[in-house]
MIMISE-768771 format. One record per residue (C-alpha): x, y, z; residue in one letter; residue number from 1. Coordinates in steps of 0.001 Angstrom, whole numbers, plus 500000, padded with zeros to 6 digits. Example, Ala and Ser with C-alpha at 12.3 -4.5 7.8 and 13.67 -1.06 7.14 Angstrom:
<pts>
pt u:512300&v:495500&w:507800&residuo:A&num:1
pt u:513670&v:498940&w:507140&residuo:S&num:2
</pts>
This chain:
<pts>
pt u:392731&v:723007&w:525023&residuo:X&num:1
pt u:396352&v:722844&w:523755&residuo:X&num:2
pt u:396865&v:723629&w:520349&residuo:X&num:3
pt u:400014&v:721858&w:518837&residuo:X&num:4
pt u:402407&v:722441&w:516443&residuo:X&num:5
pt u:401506&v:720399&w:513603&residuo:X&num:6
pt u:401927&v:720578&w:509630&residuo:X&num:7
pt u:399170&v:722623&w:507890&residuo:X&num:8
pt u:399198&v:720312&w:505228&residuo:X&num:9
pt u:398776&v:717546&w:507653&residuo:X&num:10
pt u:395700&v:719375&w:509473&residuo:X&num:11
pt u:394180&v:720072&w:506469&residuo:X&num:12
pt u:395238&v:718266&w:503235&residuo:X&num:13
pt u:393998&v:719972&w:500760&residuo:X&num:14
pt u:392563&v:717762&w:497733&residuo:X&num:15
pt u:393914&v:720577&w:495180&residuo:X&num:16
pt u:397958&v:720088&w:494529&residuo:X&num:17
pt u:398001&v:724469&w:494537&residuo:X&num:18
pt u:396219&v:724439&w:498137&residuo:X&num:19
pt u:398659&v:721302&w:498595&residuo:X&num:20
pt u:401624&v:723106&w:498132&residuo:X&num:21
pt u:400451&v:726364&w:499824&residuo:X&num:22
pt u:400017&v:724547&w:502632&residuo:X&num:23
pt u:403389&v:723025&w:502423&residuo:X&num:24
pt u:404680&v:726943&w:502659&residuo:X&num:25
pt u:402505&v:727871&w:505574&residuo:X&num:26
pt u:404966&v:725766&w:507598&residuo:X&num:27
pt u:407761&v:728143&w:506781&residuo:X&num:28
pt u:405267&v:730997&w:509145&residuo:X&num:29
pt u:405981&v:728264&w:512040&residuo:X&num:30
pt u:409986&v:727552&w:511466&residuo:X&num:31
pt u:411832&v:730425&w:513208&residuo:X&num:32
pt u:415084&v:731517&w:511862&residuo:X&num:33
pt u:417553&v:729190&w:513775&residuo:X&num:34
pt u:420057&v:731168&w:513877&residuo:X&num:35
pt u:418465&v:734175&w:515830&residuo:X&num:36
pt u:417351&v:731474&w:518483&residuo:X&num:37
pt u:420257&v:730183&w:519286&residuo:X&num:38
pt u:422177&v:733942&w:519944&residuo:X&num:39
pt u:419319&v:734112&w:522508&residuo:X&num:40
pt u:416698&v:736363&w:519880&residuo:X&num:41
pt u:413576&v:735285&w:522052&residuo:X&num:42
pt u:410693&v:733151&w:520057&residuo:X&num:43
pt u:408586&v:735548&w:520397&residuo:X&num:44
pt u:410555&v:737923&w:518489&residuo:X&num:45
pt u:412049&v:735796&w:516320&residuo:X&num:46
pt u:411827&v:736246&w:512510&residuo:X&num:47
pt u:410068&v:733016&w:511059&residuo:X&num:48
pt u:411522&v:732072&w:507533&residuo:X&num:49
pt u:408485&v:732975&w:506105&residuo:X&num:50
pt u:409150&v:736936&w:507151&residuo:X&num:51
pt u:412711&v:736472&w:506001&residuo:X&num:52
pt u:411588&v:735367&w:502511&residuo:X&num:53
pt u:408725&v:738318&w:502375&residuo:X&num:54
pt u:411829&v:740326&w:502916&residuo:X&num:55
pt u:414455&v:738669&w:500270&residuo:X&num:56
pt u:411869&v:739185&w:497715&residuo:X&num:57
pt u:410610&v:742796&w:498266&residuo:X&num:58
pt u:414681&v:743245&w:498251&residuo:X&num:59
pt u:415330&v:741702&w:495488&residuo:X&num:60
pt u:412389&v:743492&w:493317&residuo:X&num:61
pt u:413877&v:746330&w:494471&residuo:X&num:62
pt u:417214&v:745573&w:493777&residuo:X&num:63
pt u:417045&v:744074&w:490005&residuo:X&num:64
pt u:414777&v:747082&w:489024&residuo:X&num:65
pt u:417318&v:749541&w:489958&residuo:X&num:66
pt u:420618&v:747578&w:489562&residuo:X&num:67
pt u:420153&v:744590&w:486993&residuo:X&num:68
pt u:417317&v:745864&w:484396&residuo:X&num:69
pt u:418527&v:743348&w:482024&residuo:X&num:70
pt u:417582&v:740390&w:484381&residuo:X&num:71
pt u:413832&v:738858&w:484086&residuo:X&num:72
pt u:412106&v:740603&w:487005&residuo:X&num:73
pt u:409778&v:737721&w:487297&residuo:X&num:74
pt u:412021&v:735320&w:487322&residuo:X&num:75
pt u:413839&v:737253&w:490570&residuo:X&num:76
pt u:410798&v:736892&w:491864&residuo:X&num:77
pt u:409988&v:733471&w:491131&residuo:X&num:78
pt u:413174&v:732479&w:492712&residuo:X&num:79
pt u:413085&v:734596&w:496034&residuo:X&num:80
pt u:409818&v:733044&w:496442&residuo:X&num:81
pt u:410221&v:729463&w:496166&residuo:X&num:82
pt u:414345&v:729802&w:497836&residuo:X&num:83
pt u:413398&v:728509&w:501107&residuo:X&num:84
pt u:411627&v:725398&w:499914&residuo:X&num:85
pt u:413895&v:723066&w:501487&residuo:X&num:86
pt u:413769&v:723764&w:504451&residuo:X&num:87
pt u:409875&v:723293&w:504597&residuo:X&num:88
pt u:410456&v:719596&w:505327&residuo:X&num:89
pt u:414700&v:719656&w:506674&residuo:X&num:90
pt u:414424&v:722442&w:508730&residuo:X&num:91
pt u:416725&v:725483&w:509418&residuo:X&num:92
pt u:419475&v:723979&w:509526&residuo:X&num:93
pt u:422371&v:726121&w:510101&residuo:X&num:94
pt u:425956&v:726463&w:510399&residuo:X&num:95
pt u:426621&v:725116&w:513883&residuo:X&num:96
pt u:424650&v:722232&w:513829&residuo:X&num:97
pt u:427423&v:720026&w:513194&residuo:X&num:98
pt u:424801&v:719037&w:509472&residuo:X&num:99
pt u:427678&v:719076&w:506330&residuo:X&num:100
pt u:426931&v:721414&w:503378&residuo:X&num:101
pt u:426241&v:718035&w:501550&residuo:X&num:102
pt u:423946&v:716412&w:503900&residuo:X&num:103
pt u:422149&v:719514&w:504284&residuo:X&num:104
pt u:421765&v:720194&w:500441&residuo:X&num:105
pt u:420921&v:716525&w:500212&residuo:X&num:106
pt u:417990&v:717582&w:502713&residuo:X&num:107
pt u:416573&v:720425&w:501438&residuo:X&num:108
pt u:416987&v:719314&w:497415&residuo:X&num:109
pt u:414461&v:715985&w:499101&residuo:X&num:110
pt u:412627&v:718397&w:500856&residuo:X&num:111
pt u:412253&v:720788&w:497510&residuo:X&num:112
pt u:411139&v:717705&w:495511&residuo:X&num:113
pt u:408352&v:716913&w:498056&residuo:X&num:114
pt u:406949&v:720273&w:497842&residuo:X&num:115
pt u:406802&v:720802&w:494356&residuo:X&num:116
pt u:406266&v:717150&w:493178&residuo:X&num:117
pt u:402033&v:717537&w:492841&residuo:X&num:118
pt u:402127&v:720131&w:490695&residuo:X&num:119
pt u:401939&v:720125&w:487431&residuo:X&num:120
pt u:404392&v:722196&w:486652&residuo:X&num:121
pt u:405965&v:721627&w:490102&residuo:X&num:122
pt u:409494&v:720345&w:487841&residuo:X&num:123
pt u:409518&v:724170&w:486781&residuo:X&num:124
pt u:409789&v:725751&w:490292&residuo:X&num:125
pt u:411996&v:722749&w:491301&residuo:X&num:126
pt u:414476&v:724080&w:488648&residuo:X&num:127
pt u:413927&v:728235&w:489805&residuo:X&num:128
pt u:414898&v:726486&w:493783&residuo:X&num:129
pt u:417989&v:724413&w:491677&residuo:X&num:130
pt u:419060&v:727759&w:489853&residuo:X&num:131
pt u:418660&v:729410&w:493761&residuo:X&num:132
pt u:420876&v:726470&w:495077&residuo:X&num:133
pt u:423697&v:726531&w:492305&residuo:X&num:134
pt u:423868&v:730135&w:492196&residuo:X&num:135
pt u:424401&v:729784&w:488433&residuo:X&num:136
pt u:422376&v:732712&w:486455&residuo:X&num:137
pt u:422274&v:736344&w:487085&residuo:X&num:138
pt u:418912&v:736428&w:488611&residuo:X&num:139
pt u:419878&v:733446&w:491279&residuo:X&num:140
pt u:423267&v:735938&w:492260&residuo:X&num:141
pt u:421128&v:738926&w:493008&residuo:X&num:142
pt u:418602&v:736774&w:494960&residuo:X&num:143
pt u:421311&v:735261&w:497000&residuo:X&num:144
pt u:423118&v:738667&w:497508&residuo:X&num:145
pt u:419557&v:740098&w:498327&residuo:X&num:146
pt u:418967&v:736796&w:500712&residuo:X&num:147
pt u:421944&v:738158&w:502795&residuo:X&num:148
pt u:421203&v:741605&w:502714&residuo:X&num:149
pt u:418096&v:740580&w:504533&residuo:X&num:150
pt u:419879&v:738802&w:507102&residuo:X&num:151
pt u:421934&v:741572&w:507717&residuo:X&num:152
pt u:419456&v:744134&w:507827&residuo:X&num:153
pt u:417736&v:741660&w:510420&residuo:X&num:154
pt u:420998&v:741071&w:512382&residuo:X&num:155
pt u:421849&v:744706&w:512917&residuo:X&num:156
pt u:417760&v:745232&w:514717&residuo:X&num:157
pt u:418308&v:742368&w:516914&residuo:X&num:158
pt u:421236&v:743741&w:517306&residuo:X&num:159
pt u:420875&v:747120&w:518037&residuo:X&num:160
pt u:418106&v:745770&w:520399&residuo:X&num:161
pt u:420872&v:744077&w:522794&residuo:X&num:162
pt u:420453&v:740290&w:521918&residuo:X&num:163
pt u:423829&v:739827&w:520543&residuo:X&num:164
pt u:426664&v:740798&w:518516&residuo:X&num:165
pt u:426007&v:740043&w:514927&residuo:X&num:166
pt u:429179&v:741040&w:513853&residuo:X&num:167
pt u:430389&v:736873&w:512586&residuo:X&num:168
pt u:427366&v:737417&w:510024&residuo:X&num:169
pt u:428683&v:740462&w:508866&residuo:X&num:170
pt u:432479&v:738751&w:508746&residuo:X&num:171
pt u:430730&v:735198&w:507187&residuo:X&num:172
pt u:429007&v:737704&w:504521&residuo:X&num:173
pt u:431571&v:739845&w:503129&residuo:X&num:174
pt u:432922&v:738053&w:500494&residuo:X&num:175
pt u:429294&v:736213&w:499358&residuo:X&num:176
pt u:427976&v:740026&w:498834&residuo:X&num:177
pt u:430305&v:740634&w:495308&residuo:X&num:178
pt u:428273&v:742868&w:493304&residuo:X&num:179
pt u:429496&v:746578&w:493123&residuo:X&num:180
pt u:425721&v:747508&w:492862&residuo:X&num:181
pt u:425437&v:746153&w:495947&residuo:X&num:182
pt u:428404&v:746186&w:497769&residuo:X&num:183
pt u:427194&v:750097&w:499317&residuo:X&num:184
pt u:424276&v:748146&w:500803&residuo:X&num:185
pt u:426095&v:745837&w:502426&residuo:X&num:186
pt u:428321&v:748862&w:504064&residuo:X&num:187
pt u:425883&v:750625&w:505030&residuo:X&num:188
pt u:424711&v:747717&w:507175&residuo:X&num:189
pt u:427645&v:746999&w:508358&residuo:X&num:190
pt u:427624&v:750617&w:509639&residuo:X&num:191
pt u:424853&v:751031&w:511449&residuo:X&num:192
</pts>
């Protein structure tokens, strides 16, 4: 029997909008990172977007309780959570595939309002994926700085196990990774 790809939300649907909307997120354990698979990171190794955003947050726990005490811990963690929402329904869409920045927010912000639309305070976590988005409050900057770290830290093991040379993220990154909290980090990646 062949077992297909197919929504969890679709295979189940869930009367509750929470079970609804976890669901939803399940898919995210099923879309691999796009951007290992096409520098030839084989599927099977591939980090799905769900690991990557397990790995933002820890990061970015991490990060504000050392480096920004001032910012609202849970709202880091709010944010890192709910960051990848739009790509639940558009995809990983990445630099290469020819998608511009607007289309693709365009995308994810339709995909983000899907997700979140059933619960009740669904216009709440809409805003936290917004504030992600617009990169606009002190929280959102270390979450997006913490979102790259990730990558990096990812990009340097595939690397370092021969799939390819990672060194474009590391170029693309530089300047998105401002803090001087957290400028070390991204060194030390770089270094390795």
């Amino acid at each position: 029997m062949e077992v297909k790809n197919v929504h969890p939300r679709r295979v189940l649907d869930p009367p509750s909008p929470i079970l609804r909307v976890l669901a939803e997120f399940h898919q995210l354990k099923n879309l691999y990172r796009q951007g290992w698979l096409k520098r030839h990171v084989p599927k099977e190794k591939c980090e799905s977007v769900a690991e990557h955003s397990f790995g933002v947050t820890l990061l970015a726990m991490f990060l504000a309780e050392r480096y920004l005490p001032s910012a609202d811990l849970l709202k880091v963690i709010r944010i890192a959570l709910v960051h990848e929402a739009g790509e639940i329904h558009a995809g990983d869409i990445t630099p290469v595939d020819g998608v511009s920045p607007e289309e693709k927010h365009r995308r994810e912000r339709e995909s983000a309002l899907e997700v979140f639309s059933s619960l009740e305070r669904g216009g709440e976590y809409f805003t936290l994926w917004e504030e992600f988005e617009t990169n606009r409050t002190p929280e959102a900057k270390l979450v997006r700085q913490a979102d790259r770290l990730e990558m990096l830290l990812q990009a340097r093991y595939y690397q370092k196990l021969g799939y390819w040379n990672f060194d474009e993220f590391f170029r693309n990154a530089d300047a998105l990774i401002g803090s001087p909290e957290l400028r070390p980090f991204f060194e030390e990646l770089k270094s390795l």
